[in-house]
N, C-alpha and C positions, 0 to 999 in steps of 0.2 A: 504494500500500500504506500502511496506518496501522496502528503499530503501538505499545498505548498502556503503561506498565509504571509511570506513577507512579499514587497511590490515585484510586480512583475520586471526580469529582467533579460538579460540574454544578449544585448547588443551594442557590447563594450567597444568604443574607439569610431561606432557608427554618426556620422556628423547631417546635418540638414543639408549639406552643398554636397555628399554624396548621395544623399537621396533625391535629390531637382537633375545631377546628373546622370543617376538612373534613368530618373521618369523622361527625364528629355531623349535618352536614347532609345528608350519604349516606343516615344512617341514617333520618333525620326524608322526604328524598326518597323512598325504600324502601318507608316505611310508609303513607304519601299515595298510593303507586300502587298497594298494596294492596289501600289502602281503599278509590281510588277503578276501580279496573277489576276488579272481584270478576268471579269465574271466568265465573258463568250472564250476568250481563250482557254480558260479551267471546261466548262462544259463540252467542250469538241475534244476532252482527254483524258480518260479515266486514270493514265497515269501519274499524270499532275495533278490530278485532281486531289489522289490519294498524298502524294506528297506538299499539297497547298494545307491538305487538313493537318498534317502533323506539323508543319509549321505556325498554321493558325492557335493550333493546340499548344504547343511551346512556347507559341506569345504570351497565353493568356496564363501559364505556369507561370511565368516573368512576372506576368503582373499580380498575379496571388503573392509571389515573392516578396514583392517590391510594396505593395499595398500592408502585406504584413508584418514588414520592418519599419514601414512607418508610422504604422497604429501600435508596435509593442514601444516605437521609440517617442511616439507622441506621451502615452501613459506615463512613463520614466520621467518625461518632461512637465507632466499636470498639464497638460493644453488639448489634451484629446477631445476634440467635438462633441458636446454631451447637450440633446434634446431630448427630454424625457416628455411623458407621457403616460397616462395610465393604460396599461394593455392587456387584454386576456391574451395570457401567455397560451394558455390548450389550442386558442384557435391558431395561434400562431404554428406552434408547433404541431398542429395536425396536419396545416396546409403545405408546412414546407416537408416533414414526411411522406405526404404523397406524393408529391413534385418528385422529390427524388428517388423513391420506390417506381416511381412511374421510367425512371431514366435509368436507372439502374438493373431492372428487372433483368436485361441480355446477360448480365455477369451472374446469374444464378444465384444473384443475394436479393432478398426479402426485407424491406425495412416497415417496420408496423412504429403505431402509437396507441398508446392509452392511456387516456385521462383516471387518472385514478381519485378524483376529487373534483367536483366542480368546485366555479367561481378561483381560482385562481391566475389573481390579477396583482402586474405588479407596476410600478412607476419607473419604466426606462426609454430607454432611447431604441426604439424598433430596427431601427439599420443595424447600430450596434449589436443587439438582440439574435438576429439573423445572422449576420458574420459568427457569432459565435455558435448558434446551432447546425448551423453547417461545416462548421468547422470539427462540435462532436459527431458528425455524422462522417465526415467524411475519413476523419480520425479512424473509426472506425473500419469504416468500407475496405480502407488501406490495409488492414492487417485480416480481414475473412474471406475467405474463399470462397469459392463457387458451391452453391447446396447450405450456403451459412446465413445467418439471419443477423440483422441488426437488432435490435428492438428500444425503444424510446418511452420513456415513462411520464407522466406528470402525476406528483402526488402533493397535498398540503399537509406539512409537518408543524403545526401551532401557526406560530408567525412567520414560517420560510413556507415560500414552492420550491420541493427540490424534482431536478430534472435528473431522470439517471438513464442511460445508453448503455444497454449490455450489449456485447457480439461474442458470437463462439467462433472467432481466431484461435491462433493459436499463442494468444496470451505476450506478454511485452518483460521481458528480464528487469528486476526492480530497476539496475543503473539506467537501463537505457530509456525505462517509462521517465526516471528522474528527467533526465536529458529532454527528453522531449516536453517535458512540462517548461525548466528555465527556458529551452526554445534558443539554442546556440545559433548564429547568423550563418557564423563563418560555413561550418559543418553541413550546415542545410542545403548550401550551394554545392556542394561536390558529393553529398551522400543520396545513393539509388534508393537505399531503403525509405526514405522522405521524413528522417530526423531534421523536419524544418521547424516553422514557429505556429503551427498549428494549435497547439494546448498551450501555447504561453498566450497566444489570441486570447482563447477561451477563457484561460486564467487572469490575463486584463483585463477584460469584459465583465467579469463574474466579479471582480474587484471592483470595478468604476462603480457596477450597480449594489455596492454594498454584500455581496455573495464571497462565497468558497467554491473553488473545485478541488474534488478526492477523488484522487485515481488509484483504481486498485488491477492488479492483475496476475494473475498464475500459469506460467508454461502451460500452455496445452487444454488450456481449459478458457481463453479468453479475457474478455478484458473488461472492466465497468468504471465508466466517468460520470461523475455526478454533480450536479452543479445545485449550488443554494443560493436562492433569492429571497430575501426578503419581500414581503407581501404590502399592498399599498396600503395609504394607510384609510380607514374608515372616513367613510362618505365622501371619497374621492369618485367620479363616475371613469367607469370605465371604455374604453373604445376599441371595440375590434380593428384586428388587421385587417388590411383592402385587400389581401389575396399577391397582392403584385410585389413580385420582385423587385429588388432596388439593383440601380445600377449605377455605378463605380466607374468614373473616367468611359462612362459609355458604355461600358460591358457588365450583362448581367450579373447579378449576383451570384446565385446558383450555378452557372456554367463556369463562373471563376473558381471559386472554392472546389467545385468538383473537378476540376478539368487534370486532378492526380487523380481518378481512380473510372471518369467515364471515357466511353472509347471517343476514336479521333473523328467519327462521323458528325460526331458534334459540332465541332467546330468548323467552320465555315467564313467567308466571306461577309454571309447574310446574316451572323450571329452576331455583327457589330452592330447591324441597325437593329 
């Protein structure tokens, strides 16, 4: 079990003028693949086609990357974007569960929810919100196989909604579960297994809105992440989620965060607009 409660860290010696020069080579990347794979020439060539998508796919990897060093390195700084909100969290997390059980489904994994409590409503920031459950989800997806199942809970414990994500993987070695909670920059960038900054997200996230995440896991038997929120406070009125994605420098939400573990059909040209 790892269980992390000081600020979120991981991205020592990382500056603000490396990260405008990331985004500005994203953006100059972006507009090169544009110009150079326009629509009618990908369409007259299955073979390009197939390699415009793995390219398209590696972009928007870049940009999970790059969006995720900047929101662990905004936290560290106190300047993280914070528009809260009163939100039923079940609705939220039912709609972005199917969304991505609906996309996932070709990889032979299942991802289900269950509200185990009504009326769990909390006061945060909905973008925020999001970033961070698809980030336990996808957390997930990355380490279960084909035939394995997600599954996503909401329960109300007093005064927290705690959120837990089981999956039957094959379970995460306590060092390297640690590792991926602080969320190492460097390592992210050169490691296949995707020891990036996935649960240190989740872990900033779960911080800003007054929350914990505990991660627990055992060889061979899977993994469970769980996250605590505090509850809004009384006679606050609540507001559902609108259903829609948020999108992030123009690229949706959902296709971003996933785009480690959905396939490359995805991505596309058309997945910008």
């Amino acid at each position: 079990m790892s269980r992390r409660t000081e600020p979120a860290g991981g991205i020592v010696g990382l500056s603000d003028r490396t990260l405008r020069e990331l985004g500005n080579n994203l953006l100059t990347t972006r507009l090169a693949l544009d110009g150079l794979l326009n629509g009618a020439l990908i369409e007259r060539d299955e073979k390009l086609k197939s390699y415009a998508a793995v390219l398209y796919q590696s972009y928007y990897r870049m940009k999970r990357l790059h969006s995720h060093m900047s929101l662990v390195l905004n936290l560290e700084n106190g300047r993280l974007p914070f528009s809260p909100r009163v939100i039923d969290l079940g609705t939220l997390c039912a709609e972005l569960c199917g969304t991505v059980d609906n996309l996932v489904g070709e990889l032979g994994v299942t991802v289900t929810f269950e509200a185990q409590d009504d009326g769990c409503f909390i006061n945060g920031d909905a973008q925020l919100l999001e970033t961070m459950l698809l980030n336990l989800l996808a957390n997930s997806l990355q380490h279960t196989g084909a035939g394995g199942a997600v599954r996503m809970t909401l329960a109300r414990r007093g005064d927290r909604c705690v959120i837990a994500v089981d999956d039957t993987g094959a379970g995460v070695p306590t060092e390297r579960l640690t590792a991926l909670m602080q969320g190492d920059a460097a390592r992210s960038l050169t490691d296949p297994g995707g020891a990036g900054l996935g649960l240190a997200v989740v872990r900033g996230v779960a911080e800003r809105h007054g929350g914990a995440l505990i991660a627990e896991s055992r060889e061979g038997e899977g993994t469970r992440l769980r996250v605590s929120l505090p509850v809004s406070q009384p006679g606050d009125r609540p507001m559902l989620h609108d259903c829609a994605s948020f999108r992030v420098d123009g690229l949706n939400t959902v296709l971003t965060e996933l785009s480690v573990v959905l396939d490359k059909k995805f991505y596309t040209r058309r997945s910008f607009d």
